[in-house]
N, C-alpha and C positions, 0 to 999 in steps of 0.2 A: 525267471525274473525275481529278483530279490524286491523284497516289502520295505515299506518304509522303518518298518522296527525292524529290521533285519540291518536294514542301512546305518539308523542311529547307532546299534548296537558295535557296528563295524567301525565309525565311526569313531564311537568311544575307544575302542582296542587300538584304534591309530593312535589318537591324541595320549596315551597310555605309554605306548611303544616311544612318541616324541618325548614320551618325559624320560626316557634313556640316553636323549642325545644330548650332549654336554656342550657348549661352545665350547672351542678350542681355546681362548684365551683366557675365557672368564670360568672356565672351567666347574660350570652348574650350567644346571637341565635349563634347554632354551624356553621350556615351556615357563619354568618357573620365571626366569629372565624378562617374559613379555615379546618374545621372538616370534612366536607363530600367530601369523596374520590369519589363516583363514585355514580348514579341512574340507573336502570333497569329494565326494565318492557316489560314482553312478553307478547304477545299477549292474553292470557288470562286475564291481567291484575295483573300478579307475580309479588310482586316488589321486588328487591335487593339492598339494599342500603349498602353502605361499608362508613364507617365511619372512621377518623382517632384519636386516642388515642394521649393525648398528653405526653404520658410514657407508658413502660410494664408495667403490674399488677396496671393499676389504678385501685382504689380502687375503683371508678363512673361507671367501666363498664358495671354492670348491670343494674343500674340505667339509664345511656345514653341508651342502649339495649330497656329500656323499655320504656322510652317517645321515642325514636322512632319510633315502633312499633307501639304505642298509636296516635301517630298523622300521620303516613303514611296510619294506618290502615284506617281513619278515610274520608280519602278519595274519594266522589264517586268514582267506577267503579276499585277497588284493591280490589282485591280478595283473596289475601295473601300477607305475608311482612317478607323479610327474614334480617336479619339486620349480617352483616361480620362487624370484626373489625379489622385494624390496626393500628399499632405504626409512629407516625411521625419523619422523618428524624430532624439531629443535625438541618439544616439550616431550616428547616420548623418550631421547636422550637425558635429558634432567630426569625424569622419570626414574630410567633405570641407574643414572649416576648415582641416585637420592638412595634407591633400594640395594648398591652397591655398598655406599659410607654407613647403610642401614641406619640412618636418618642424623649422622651423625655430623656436622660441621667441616668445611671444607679447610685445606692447608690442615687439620690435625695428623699428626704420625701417630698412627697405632701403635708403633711399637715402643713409644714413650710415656702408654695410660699404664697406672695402676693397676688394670686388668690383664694387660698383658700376659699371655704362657709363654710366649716365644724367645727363643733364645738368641742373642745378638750377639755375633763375635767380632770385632772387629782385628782384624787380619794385619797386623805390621809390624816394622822390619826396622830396623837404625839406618841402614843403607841401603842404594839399589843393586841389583842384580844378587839377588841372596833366594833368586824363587819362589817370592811372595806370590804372586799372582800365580805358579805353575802349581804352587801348595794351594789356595783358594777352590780351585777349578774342581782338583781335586777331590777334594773334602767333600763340596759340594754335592759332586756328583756319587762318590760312594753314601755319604748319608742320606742322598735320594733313595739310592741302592738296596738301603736299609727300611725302604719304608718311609722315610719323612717328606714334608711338606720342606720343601728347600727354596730360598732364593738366594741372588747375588748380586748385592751394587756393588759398579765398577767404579767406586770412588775415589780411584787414581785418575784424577782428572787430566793430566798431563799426557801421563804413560798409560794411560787406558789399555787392553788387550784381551781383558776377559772375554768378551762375543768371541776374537777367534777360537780361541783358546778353546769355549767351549761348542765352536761350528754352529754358531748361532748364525744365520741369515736373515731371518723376519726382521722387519721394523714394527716399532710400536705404534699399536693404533690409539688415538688419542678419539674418546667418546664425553661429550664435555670439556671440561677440563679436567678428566680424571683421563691418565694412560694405562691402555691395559700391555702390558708387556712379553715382550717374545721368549721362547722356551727352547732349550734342548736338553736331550738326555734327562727326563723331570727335573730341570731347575729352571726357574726363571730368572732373569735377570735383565739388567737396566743398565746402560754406559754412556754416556756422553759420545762416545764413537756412532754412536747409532743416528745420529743429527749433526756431525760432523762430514762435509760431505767430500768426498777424494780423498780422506784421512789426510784433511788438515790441521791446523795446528791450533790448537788451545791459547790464548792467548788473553788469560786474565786475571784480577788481582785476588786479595781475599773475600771483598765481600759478595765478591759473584759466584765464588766456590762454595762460599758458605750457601747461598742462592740455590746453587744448582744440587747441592746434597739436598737440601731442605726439599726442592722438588721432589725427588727421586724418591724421598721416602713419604711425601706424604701425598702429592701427583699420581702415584703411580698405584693402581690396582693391585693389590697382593692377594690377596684372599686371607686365610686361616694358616700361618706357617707357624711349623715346628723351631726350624732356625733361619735364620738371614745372615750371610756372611759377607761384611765389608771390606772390599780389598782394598785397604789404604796405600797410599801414595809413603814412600819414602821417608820417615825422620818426625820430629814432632810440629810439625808446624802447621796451617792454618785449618786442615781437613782433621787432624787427629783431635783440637780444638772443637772444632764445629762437634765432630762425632757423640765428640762427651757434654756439649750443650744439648746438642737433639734429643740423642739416645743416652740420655744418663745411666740409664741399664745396664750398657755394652758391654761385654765381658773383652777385653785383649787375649789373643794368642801371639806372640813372637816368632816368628821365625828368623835364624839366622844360619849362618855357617860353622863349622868347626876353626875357621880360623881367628884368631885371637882379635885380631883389628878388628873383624866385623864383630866379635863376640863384643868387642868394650862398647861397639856402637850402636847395637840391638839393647845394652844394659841402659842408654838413656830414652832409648823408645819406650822400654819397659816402664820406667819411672814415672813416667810421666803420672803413673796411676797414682803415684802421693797427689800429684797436685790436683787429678781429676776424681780424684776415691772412686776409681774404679778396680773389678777384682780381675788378676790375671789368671788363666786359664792354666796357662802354664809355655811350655818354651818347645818349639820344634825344631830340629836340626835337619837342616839342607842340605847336601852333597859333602856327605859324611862317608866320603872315601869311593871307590872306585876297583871294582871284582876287574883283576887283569885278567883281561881275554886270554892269554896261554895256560896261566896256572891255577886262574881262581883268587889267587889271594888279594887281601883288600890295600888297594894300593891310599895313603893317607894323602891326597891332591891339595888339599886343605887345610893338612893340621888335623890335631888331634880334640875333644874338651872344649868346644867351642860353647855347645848347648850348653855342657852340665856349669860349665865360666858363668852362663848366663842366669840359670838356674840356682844357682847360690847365694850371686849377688843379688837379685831381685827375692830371693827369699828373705836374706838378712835384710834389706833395703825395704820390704813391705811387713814385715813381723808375721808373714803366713808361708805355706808350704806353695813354693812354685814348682812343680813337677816338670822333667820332660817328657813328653807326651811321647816322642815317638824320631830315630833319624831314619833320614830317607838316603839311600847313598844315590853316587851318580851313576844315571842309567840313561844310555842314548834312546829308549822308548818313552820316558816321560819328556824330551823333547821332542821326539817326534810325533808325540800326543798331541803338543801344545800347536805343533803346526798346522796339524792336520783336522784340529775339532774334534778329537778322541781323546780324552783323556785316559791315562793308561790303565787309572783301576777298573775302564771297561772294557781297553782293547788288549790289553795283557796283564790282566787283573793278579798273576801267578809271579809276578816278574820282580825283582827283591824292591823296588822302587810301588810296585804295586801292591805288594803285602803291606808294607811301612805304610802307606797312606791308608788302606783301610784299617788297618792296626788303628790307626788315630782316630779315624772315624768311629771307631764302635766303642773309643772313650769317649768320646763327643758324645753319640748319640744315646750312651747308658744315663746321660747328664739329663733324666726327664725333665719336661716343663711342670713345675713345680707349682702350688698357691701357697708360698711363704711371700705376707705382707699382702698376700687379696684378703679384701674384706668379702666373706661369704653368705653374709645379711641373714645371721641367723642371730636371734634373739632369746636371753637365756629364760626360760618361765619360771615365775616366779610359786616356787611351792607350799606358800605359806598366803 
């Protein structure tokens, strides 16, 4: 029979082990969270842990259920692990919302203070179907690959697609009025599809897009992120606007095609940074030709110079160096990525379509979060 200080001590090695468990969304120790209601352990070494949910019918409870288990289990001297769950109270939700904005004012977007490290790219195009969004997903998910703290708003409100795209299934749990948001592949990410129900149809003007970005970015639970990648909607009009009120930061990357049309019409999506003084990133090229399956050679489906068209003009047009980042040619695996919730630089990461995209990722992600323009609250002594 185990002693009472034998108990206690057991005890503490549990609540120890809890502090390993992470919630899945809010991705920190549930202990620190306020999650674990109550520990017990008798004398055989039974534990009981009661855990607190931060809504009915989360959708994480099995999940939570089972890294619990797995690290209480893991225990010396616990002999079983029985894991109870409840629902936390309105004021215990305020609670944890308060310790999530870390004491900070509700509707702010983080990634619009001063303090900001994070990098903002927002992702668009002069036209549709130039593989904005299949370039996004992308990016995304190899700079996860690399280590980073990744999200992605699907701020094509219209043409939304990113969830498939990246085989995202969860919905977002909404604690408070802060949402914490669903993940695949380490990115998180937020759509308007996700509260769309049958994948119906969007059907609104600008000041409700402007609305619903504004949610998305300051709504929604991020945590600490490296970069945040905006997949803009087509052309310059009321989101590309919004973008540059919210997120005055936001760096542009372009994407477009090698063919001349789209290249003149990515060159006005570009500009827009005269009127927003925002900096471009620089220019991606999209289905920049096509490897013929008998011989190899790269077939030109699109034209040739589309990107470097784009990259010239927007350099003389901004008085700084817009580089192209990287072409990706066409490869029937990066569609079949897109279908399937894999994107390719994970399911054929080797594939000329999947070199190109990490190729551009590991310019991105050389691009550190920097402190040019934080103020570091250091004061200079005066030696006299």
């Amino acid at each position: 029979m185990a002693s009472d200080t034998q108990t206690t001590a057991l005890e503490e090695s549990v609540r120890t082990a809890l502090g390993t468990v992470q919630d899945p969304e809010i991705h920190r120790p549930i202990t620190e969270l306020g999650m674990v209601k109550s520990v017990e352990i008798d004398a055989a070494g039974a534990a009981r842990v009661a855990v607190w949910l931060t809504v009915a019918g989360c959708p994480m409870r099995e999940t939570i259920t089972s890294r619990v288990t797995e690290a209480v289990r893991g225990v010396p001297g616990i002999t079983s692990v029985a894991v109870e769950l409840d629902v936390m109270s309105t004021e215990q939700r305020q609670e944890l919302a308060s310790l999530l904005r870390g004491g900070k004012p509700d509707k702010e977007i983080p990634f619009a203070q001063p303090g900001s490290l994070t990098r903002v790219y927002a992702v668009a195009s002069g036209k549709g179907g130039v593989g904005k969004s299949s370039v996004t997903v992308n990016l995304a998910t190899a700079l996860a690959g690399e280590g980073l703290k990744v999200a992605v708003v699907d701020a094509d409100i219209y043409g939304h697609s990113v969830p498939r795209m990246l085989g995202v299934e969860g919905r977002p749990t909404q604690v408070e009025n802060m949402i914490m948001p669903p993940s695949a592949h380490g990115v998180k990410v937020i759509s308007i599809g996700m509260f769309v129900p049958d994948n119906g149809p969007v059907v609104w003007r600008g000041p409700m897009l402007h609305r619903a970005l504004q949610q998305f970015l300051a709504d929604v639970y991020w945590g600490d992120l490296d970069v945040l990648l905006l997949d803009l909607p087509p052309g310059t009009g009321d989101i590309a606007i919004s973008v540059a009120q919210l997120v005055p930061n936001a760096e542009i990357l372009i994407v477009t095609t090698p063919q001349q049309a789209a290249a003149e019409v990515a060159e006005r999506a570009g500009t827009i940074a005269l009127h927003t003084h925002q900096t471009i990133v620089g220019v991606i090229e999209n289905m920049s030709g096509m490897p013929c399956p008998h011989c190899g050679e790269m077939v030109d489906v699109f034209g040739t110079g589309g990107g470097q068209t784009v990259s010239d003009a927007l350099t003389k047009a901004t008085g700084t160096k817009v580089p192209v980042l990287g072409s990706i040619p066409i490869d029937v695996r990066l569609r079949q990525g897109g279908d399937e919730g894999k994107p390719v630089v994970l399911s054929d990461p080797e594939s000329p379509a999947g070199e190109a995209l990490r190729g551009i990722a590991k310019k991105l992600s050389s691009r550190q979060r920097g402190l040019s323009g934080l103020s570091l609250g250091i004061t200079p002594r005066n030696k006299f």
